[in-house]
MIBATOR-177236 format. One record per residue: residue number from 1; x, y, z of N, C-alpha, C in turn; residue in three letters. Coordinates in Angstrom, 1 decimal, m for minus. Layout:
<recs>
{NUM, {X, Y, Z}, {X, Y, Z}, {X, Y, Z}, "ALA"} ...
</recs>
This chain:
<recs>
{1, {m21.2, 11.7, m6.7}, {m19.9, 11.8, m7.3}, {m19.9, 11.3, m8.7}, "UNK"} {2, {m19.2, 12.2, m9.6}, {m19.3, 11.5, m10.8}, {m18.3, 10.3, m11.7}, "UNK"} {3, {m18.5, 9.7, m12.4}, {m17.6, 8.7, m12.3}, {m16.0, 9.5, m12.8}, "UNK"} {4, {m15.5, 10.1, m13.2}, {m14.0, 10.2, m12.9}, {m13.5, 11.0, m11.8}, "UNK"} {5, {m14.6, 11.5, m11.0}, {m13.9, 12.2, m9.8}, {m13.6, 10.6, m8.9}, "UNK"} {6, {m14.9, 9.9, m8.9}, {m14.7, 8.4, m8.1}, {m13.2, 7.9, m8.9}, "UNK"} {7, {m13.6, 7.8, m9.8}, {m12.4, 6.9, m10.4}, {m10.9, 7.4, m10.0}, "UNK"} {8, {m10.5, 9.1, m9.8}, {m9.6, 9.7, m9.4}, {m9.2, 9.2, m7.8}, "UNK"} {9, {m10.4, 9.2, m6.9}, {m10.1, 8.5, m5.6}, {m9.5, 7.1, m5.4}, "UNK"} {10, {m10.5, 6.3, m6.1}, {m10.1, 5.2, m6.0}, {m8.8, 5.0, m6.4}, "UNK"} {11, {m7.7, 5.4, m7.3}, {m6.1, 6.3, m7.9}, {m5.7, 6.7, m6.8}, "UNK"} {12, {m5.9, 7.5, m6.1}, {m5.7, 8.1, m5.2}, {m5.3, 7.0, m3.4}, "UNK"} {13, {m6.7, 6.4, m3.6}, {m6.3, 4.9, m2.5}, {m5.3, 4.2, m2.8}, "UNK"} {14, {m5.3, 3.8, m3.9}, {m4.3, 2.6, m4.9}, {m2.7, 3.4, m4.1}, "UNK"} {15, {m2.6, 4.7, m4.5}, {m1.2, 5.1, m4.3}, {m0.7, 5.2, m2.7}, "UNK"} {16, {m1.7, 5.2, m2.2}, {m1.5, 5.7, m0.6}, {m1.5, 4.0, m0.1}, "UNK"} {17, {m2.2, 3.2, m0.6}, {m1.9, 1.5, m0.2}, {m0.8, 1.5, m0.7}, "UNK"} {18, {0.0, 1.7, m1.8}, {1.5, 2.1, m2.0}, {2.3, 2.5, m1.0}, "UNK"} {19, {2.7, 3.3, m1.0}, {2.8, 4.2, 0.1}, {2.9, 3.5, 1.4}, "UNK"} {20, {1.8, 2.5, 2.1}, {2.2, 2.1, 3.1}, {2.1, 0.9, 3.2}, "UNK"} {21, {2.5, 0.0, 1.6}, {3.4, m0.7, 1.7}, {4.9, m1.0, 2.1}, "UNK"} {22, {5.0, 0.3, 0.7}, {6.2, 0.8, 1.1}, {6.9, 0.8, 2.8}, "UNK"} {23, {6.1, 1.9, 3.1}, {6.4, 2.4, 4.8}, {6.5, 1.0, 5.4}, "UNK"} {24, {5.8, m0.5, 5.4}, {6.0, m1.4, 5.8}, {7.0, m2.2, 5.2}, "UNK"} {25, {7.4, m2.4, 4.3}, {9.0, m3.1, 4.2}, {9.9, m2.6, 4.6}, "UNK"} {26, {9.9, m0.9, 4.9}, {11.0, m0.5, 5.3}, {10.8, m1.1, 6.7}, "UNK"} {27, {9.8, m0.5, 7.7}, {10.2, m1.0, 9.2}, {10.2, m2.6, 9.0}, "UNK"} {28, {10.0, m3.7, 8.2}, {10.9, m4.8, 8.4}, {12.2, m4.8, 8.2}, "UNK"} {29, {12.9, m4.1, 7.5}, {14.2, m4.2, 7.2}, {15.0, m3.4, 8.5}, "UNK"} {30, {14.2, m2.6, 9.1}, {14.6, m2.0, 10.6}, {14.7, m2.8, 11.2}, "UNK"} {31, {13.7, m3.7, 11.5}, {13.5, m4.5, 12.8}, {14.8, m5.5, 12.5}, "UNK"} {32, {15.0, m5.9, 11.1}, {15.7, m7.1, 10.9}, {17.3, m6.7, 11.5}, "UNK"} {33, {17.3, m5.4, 11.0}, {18.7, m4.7, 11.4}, {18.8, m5.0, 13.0}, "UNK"} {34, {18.0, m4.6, 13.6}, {18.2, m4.1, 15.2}, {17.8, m5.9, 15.6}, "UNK"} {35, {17.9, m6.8, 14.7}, {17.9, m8.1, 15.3}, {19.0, m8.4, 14.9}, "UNK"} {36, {19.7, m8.4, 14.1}, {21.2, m8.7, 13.9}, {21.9, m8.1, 14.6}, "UNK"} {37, {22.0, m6.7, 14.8}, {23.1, m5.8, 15.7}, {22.5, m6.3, 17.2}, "UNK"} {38, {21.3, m7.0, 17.5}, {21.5, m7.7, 18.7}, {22.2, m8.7, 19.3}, "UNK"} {39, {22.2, m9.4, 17.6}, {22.9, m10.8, 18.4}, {24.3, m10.3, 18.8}, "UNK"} {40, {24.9, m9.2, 18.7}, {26.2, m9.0, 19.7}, {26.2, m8.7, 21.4}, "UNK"} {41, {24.9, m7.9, 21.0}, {24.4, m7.1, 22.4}, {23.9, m8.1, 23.6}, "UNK"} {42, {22.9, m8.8, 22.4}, {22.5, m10.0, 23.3}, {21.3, m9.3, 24.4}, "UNK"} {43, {20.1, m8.5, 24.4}, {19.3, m7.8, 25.1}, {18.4, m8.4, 24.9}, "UNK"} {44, {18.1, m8.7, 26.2}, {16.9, m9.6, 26.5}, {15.2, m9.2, 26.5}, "UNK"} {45, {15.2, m7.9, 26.3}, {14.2, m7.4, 26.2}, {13.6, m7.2, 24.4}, "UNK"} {46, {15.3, m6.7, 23.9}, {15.1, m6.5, 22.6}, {14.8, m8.7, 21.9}, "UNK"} {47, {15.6, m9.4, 22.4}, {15.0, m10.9, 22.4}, {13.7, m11.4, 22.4}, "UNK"} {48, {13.4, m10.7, 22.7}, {12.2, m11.7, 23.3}, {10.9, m10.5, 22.4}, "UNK"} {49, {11.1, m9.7, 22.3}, {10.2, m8.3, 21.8}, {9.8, m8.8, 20.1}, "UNK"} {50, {11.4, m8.7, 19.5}, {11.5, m8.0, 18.3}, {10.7, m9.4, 17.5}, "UNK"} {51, {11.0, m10.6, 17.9}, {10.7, m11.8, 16.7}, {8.9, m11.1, 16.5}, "UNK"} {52, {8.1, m11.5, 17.9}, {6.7, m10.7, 17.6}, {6.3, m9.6, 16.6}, "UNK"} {53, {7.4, m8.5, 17.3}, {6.6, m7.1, 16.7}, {7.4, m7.5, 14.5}, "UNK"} {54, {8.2, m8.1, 14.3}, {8.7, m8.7, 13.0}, {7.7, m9.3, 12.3}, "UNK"} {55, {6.9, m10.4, 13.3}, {5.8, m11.0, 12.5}, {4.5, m10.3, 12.4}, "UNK"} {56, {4.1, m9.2, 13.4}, {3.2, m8.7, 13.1}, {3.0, m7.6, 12.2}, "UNK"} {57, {4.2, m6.9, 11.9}, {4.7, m6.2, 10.6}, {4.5, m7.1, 9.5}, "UNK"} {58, {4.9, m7.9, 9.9}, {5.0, m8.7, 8.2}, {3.4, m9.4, 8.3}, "UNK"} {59, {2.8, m9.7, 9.0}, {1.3, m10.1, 8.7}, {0.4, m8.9, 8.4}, "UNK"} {60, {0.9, m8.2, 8.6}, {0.1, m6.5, 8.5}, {0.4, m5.8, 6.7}, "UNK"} {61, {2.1, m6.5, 6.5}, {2.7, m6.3, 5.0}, {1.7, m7.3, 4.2}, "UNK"} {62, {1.6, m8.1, 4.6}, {0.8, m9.4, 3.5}, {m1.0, m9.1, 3.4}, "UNK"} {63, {m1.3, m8.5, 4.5}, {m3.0, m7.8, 4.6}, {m3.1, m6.8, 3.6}, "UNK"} {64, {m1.7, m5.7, 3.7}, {m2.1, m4.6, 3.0}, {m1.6, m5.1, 1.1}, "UNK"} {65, {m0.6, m6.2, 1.2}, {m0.6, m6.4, m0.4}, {m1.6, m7.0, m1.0}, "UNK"} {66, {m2.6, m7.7, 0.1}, {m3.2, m8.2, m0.7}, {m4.6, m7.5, m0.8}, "UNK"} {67, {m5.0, m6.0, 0.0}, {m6.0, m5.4, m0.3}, {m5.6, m4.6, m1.5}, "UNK"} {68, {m4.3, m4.2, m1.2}, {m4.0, m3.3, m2.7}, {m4.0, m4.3, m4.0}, "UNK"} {69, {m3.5, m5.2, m4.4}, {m4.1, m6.2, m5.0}, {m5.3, m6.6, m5.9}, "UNK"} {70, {m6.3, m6.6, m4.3}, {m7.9, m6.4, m5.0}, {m8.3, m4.9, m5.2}, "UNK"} {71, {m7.6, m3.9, m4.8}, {m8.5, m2.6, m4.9}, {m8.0, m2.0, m5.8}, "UNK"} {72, {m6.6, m2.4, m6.2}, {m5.8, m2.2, m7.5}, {m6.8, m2.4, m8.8}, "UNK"} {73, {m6.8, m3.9, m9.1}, {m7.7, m4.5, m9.8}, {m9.7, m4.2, m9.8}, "UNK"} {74, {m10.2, m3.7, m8.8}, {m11.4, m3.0, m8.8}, {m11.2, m1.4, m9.8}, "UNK"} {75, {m10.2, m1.2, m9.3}, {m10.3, 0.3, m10.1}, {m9.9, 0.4, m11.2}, "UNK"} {76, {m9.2, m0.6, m11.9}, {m9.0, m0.8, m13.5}, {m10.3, m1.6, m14.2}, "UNK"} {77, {m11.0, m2.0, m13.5}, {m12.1, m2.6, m14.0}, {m12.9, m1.6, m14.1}, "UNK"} {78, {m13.0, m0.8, m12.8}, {m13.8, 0.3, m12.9}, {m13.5, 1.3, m14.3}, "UNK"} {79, {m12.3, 1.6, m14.4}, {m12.4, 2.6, m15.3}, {m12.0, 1.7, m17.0}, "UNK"} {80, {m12.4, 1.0, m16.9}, {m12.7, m0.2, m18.6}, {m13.9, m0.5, m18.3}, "UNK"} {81, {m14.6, m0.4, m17.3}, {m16.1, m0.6, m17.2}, {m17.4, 1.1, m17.6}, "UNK"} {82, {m16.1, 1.8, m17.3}, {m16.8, 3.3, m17.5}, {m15.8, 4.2, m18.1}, "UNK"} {83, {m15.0, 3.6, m19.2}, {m14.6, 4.4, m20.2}, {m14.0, 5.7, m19.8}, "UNK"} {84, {m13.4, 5.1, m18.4}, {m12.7, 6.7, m18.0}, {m12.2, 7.5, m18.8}, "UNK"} {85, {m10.6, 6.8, m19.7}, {m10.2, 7.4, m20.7}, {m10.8, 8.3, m21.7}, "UNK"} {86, {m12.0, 7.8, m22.4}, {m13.0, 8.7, m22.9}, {m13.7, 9.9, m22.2}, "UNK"} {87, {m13.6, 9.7, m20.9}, {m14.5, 10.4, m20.3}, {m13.7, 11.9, m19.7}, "UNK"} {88, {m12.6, 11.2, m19.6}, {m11.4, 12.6, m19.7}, {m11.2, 13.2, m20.4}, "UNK"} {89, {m11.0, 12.7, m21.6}, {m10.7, 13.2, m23.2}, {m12.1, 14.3, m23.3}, "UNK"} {90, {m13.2, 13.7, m23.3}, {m14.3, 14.9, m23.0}, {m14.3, 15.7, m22.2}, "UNK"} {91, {m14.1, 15.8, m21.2}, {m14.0, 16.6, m20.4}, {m12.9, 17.6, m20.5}, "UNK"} {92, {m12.0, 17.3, m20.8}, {m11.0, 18.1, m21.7}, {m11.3, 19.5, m22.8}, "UNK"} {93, {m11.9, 18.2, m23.8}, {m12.8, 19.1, m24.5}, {m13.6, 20.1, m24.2}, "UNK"} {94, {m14.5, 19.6, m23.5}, {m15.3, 20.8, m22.8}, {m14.8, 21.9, m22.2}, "UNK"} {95, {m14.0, 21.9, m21.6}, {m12.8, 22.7, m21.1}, {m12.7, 24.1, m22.4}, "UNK"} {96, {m12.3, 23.3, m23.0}, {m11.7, 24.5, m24.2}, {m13.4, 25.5, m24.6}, "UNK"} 
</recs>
């Protein structure tokens, strides 16, 4: 693989660890919802369920910020280590 097709994946992971960040704050802000609209209902299954499946969402949100994080930071090193920018610009060129 040459280095800006690599470098385009590694872009490519960065946005999709995005992505399901994303997708994980939304279902905490679900779960938080259907824990408030409990305390009226008062459902003992929903009780005793949701505090768990809440924290394991949010230990799974703090895993994935902190891989995107480091894989964020690999792939900008990567492409200042290998002159992506230049390497595009050429390849451009060549094009024509």
């Amino acid at each position: 693989m040459d280095k800006i097709r690599k470098f385009e994946l590694m872009e490519k992971i960065v946005h999709e660890l995005e992505d399901l960040k994303n997708s994980q704050q939304a279902i905490i802000t679900k779960l938080a919802k259907i824990e408030v609209d409990n305390f009226d209902l008062a459902n003992k299954r929903l009780e005793k369920d949701l505090p768990d499946m809440h924290q394991r969402v949010t230990d799974n949100l703090d895993t994935i910020t902190s891989i995107l994080q480091d894989f964020a930071s690999q792939t900008d090193e990567y492409s200042s280590q290998n002159n992506i920018s230049a390497l595009k610009e050429q390849e451009e060129i060549n094009k024509l």
